[in-house]
Structures are given as C-alpha cells and as structure tokens.
C-alpha positions as CSV (number, residue, x, y, z in Angstrom):
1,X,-33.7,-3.3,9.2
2,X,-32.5,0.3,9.0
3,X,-30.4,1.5,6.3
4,X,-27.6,3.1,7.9
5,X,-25.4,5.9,5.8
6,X,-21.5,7.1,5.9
7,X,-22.2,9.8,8.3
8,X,-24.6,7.7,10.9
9,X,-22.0,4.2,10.2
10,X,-18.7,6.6,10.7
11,X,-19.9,8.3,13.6
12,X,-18.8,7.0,17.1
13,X,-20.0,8.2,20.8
14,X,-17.3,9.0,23.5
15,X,-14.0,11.1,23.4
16,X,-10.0,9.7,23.4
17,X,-7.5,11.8,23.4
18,X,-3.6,11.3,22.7
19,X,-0.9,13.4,23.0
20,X,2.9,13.6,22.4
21,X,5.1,14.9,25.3
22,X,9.0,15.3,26.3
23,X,9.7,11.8,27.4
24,X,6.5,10.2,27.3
25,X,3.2,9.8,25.4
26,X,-0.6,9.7,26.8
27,X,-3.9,8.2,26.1
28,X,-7.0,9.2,27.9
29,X,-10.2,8.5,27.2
30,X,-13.9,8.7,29.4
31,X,-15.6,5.7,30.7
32,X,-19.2,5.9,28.7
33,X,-20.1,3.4,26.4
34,X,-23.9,3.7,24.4
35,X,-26.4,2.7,22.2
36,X,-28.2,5.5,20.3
37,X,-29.7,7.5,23.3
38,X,-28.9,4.8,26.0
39,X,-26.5,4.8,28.1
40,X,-25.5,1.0,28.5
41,X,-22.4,1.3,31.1
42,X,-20.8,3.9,32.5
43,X,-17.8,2.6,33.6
44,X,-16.2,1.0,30.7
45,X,-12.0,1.2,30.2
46,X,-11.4,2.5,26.7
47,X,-7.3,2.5,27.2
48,X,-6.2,-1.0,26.7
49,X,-2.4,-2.3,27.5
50,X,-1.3,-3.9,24.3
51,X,2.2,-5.2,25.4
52,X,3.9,-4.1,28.5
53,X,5.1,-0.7,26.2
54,X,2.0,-0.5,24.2
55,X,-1.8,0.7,24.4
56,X,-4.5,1.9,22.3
57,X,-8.2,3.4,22.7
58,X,-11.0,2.5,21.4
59,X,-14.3,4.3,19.5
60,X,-16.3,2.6,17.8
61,X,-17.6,-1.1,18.0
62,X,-16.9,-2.6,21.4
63,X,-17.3,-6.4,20.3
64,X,-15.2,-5.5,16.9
65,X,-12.5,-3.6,18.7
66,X,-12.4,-6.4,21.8
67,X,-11.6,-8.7,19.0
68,X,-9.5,-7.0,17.1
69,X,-7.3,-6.5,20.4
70,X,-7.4,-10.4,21.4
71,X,-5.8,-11.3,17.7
72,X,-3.3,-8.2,18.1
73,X,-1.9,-9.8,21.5
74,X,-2.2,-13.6,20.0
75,X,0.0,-12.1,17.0
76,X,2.2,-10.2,18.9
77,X,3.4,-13.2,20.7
78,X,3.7,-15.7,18.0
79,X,5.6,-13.0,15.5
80,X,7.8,-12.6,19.2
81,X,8.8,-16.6,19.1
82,X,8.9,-16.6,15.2
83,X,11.4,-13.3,15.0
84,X,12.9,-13.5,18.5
85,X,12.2,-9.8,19.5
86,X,9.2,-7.8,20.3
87,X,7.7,-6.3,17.2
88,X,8.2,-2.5,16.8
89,X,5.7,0.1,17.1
90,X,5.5,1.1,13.6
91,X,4.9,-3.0,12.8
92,X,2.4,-3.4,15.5
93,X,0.5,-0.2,13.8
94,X,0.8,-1.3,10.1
95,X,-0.9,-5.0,11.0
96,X,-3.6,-3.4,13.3
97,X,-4.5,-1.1,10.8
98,X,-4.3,-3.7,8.2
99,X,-7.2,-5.8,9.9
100,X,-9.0,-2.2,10.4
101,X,-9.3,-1.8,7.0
102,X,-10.6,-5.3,6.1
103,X,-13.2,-4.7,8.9
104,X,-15.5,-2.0,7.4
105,X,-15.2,-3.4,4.6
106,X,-16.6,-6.9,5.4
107,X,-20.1,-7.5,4.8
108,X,-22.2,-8.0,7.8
109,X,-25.7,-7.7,9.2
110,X,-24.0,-5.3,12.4
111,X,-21.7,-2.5,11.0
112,X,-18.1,-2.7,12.2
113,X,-16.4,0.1,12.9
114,X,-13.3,0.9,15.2
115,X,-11.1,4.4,15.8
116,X,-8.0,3.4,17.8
117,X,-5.0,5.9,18.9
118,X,-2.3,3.9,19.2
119,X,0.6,4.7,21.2
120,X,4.0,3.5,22.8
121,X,7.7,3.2,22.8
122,X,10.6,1.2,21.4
123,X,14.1,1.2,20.0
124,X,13.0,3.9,17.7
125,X,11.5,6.7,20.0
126,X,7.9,7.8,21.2
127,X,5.1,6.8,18.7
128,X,1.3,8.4,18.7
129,X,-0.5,7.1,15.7
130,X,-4.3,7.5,14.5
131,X,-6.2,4.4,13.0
132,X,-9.0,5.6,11.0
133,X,-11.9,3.3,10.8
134,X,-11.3,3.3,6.8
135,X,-8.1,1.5,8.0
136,X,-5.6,4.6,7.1
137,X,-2.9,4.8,9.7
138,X,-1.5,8.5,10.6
139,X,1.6,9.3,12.4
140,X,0.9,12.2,14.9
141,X,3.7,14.3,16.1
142,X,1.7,16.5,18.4
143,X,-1.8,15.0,19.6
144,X,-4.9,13.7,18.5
145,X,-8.6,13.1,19.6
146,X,-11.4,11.0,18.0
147,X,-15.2,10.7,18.9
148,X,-18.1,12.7,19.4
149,X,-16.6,14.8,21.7
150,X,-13.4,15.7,19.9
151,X,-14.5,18.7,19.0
152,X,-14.5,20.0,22.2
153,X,-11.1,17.6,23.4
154,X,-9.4,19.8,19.8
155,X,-10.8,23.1,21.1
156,X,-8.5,22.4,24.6
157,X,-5.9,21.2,23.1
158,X,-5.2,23.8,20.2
159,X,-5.5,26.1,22.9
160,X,-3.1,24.6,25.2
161,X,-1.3,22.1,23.7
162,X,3.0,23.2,23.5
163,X,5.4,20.8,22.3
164,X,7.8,19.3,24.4
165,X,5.5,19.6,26.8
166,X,6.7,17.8,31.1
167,X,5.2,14.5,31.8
168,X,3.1,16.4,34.6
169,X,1.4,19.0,32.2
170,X,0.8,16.6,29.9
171,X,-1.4,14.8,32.1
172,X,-2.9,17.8,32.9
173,X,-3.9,18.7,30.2
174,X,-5.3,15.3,29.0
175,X,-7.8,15.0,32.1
176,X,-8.9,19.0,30.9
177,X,-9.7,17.3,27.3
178,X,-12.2,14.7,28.5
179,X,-13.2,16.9,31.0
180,X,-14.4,19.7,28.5
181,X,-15.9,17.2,26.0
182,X,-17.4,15.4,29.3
183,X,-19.5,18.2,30.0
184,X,-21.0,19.1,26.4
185,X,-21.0,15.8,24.7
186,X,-23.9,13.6,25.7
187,X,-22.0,10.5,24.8
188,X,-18.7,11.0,26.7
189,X,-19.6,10.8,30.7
190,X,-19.1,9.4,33.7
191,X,-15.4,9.4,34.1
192,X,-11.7,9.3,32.5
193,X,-8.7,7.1,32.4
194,X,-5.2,8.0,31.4
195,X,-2.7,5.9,30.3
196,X,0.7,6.9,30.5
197,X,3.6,5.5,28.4
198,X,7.2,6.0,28.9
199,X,10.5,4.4,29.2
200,X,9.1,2.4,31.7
201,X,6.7,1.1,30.4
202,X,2.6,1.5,29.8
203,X,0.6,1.9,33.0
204,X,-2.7,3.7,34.0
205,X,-1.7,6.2,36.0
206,X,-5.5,7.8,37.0
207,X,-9.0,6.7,37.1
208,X,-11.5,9.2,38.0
209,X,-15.3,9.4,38.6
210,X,-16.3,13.4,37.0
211,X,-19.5,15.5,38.3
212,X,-21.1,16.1,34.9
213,X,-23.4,18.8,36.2
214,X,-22.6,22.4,34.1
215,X,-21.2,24.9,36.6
C-alpha cells in the first residue's frame, strides 16, 4: 500500500471557481474527474443543487463528497420538519463543515478528502463560503477558487475580478476562470458548468463542451 503524505493526500485535480456579484453569487466548475494520470470521465457535474437556494462544488473525493451531500439534503429536511423553516446558509455551512472535518480525520484504508465552495441566499443576504478539507469554514466576500487549476482560475480573477460586479459579467468572467485553468491544468478539461444563485433561486444556467487545444 503506498504511504501517501500531506501534500499528495491535500492535493485535488480539477478547478471550481466562486464568486460574489451585485445581486447574485456563482459557482463554476469543469467537467473532468481523474485518477493519478487517468482520465476516468470527462463529463462529470461538480456544481450540485443543495436546496432550491443552495449549491456547492466539489474537489476532492467523489464517493466522500456524494455522501456527504446525500446526509446534507436528508438533514436539511428533517431540521426543516423539526424547526419549521429552512435552515440558513450560515447553519447549512457550519454542519457541512462539521462533517468535513471529522472526515479526514477518520481512519480509513482510502483517504477522504473534500474542498466544497458553498454558496446561496436567504433572509440574511448572498453567502460564498470555502470548506477546507481540514474542515475550516471561510466566509468569502469577493471570490474564491480551489483545485489544481486554481492557480490559473486566481491569476483571472485578481486580474479582473471588481466588486459589485452585473449578473452578466459575472458569468463572464467565471467561464474565463475554467477556461484559463482548462487549458494549462492537465486535470481540469473537457468542459464547464455554472451555477447561478439569486433571488430566485439556484439553477445552472450554462453547460459547455471546451476545445482544449492551446491556440
């Protein structure tokens, strides 16, 4: 069995992106999913509806984080009966992140690892937050970008990036972050989807094949 260390059990292969807008927050994310140098699907959805004002994406451990999001939904609808409202945001967040932190941290013959952006809207206002896979939870007022290839989402987004920034641009400049890191990161491919959240509600509002040949 190979002995795995921090770096190689931390490190995650794809690029998600989240940003912070004027009336609305996004997720994008490509469609790639690996194993060390194979490519095992390329057309996998890493921006998953939570509640109909919720999503997250996922890095990481696909079977850990497909779990994690079946006992989030279970929970969310039992704490609905229990309490009589939906739960917030910032409650939603703090549980998730709760169970993120236990799941490193549990012994086990796979590694588990998960990196989720979390983002939506309540009551209280737009949310973005970052879920570390050590289980720390972030608020992000601007944007944010995990993976392999968020080195080259940051270098888009530091560039461009403006607060209070129109729905449109926004998604802009979220398809130019996984398009960037689509072209130089070997684990991000294939394709993007963005998830838009607003006062409306959580929906996908683009799925895109991308050429992946350098121009």
């Amino acid at each position: 069995m190979k002995n795995l260390n921090d770096s190689q059990i931390l490190k995650t292969g794809t690029t998600t992106v989240g940003l912070v807008c004027k009336d609305c927050v996004i997720l994008a994310a490509d469609t790639r999913a690996t194993a060390g140098s194979l490519i095992v699907n390329n057309d996998v959805d890493k921006v998953l509806e939570i509640t109909p004002h919720m999503a997250l994406t996922m890095a990481g451990n696909v079977s850990s984080i497909q779990m994690l999001v079946k006992y989030l939904k279970s929970e969310l609808e039992l704490r609905k009966i229990q309490l009589g409202r939906d739960s917030t945001v910032k409650e939603t967040v703090t549980l998730l992140s709760t169970w993120v932190y236990g799941l490193i941290r549990k012994p086990a013959m796979m590694p588990e690892v998960a990196h989720l952006l979390f983002a939506g809207f309540d009551k209280h206002g737009f949310h973005l937050y970052d879920i570390f896979p050590d289980g720390s939870l972030t608020k992000e007022q601007n944007y944010v970008s995990s993976g392999s290839g968020s080195v080259y989402a940051y270098g888009v987004l530091e560039n461009q990036y403006k607060s209070e920034m129109s729905q449109e641009d926004g998604i802009a400049l979220a398809e130019k972050c996984i398009d960037a890191a689509i072209q130089r990161d070997v684990a991000s491919g294939n394709g993007m989807n963005i998830f838009l959240i607003n006062k409306d509600g959580a929906r996908k509002i683009m799925s895109k094949r991308v050429n992946t040949h350098l121009q």
